[in-house]
C-alpha positions as CSV (number, residue, x, y, z in Angstrom):
1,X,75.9,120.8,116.3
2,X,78.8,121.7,114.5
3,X,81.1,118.9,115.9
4,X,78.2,116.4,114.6
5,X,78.3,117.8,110.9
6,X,82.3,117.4,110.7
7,X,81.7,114.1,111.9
8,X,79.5,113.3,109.6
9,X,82.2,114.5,106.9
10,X,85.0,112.8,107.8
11,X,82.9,109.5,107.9
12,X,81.4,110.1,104.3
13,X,84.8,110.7,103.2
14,X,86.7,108.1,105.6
15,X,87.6,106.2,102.0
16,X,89.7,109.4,100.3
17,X,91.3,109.8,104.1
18,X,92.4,105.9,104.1
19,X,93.6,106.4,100.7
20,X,95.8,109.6,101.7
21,X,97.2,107.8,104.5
22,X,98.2,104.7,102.7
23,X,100.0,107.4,100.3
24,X,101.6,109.0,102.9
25,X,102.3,105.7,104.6
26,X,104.1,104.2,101.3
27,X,105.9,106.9,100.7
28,X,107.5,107.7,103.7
29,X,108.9,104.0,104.1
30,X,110.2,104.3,100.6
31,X,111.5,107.4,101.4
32,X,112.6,105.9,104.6
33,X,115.1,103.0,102.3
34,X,116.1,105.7,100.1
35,X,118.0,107.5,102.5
36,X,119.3,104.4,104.7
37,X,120.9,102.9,101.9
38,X,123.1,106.2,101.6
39,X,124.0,106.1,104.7
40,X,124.8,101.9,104.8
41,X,127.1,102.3,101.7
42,X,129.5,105.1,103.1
43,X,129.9,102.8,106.3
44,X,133.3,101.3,106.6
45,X,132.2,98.1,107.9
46,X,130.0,97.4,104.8
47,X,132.6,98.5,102.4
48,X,135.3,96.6,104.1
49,X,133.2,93.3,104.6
50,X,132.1,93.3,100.9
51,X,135.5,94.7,99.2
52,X,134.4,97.4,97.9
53,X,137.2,99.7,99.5
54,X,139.9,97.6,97.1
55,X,138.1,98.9,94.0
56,X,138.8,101.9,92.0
57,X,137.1,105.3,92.5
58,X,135.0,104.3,89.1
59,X,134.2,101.0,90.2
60,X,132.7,101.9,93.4
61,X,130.4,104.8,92.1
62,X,129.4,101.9,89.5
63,X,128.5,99.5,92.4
64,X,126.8,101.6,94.7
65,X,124.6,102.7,92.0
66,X,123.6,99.7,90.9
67,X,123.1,98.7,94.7
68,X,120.9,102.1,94.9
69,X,119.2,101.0,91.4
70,X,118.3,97.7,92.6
71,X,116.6,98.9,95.9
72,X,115.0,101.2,94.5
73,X,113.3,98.9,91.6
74,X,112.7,96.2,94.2
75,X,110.7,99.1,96.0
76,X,108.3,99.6,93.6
């Protein structure tokens, strides 16, 4: 009897549960870009392939935040 009454719950309240999923869902894909991009930006490769590695210290820091800026406003 009890099994029935939670049952019950969770389908009278299967709306709020999508809605936390798709939360969840969103953010850890966001979250998920956020931290790749880190990670894509201190490779070699990328920096060599792109130039980046000929600039100055304050040129770089400059690029890769506006790289970071720019994925994370196309995110939202």
């Amino acid at each position: 009897m009890i099994w029935r009454k939670e049952v019950r719950e969770t389908i009278q309240y299967r709306n709020a549960y999508f809605l936390a999923y798709s939360a969840t869902a969103g953010y850890v894909c966001f979250g998920w870009d956020i931290g790749l991009i880190g990670g894509v930006l201190a490779l070699p490769s990328f920096t060599h392939y792109f130039g980046i590695d000929q600039e100055s210290s304050d040129a770089r820091a400059t690029l890769s935040g506006n790289i970071v800026s720019v994925l994370t406003a196309g995110g939202l």
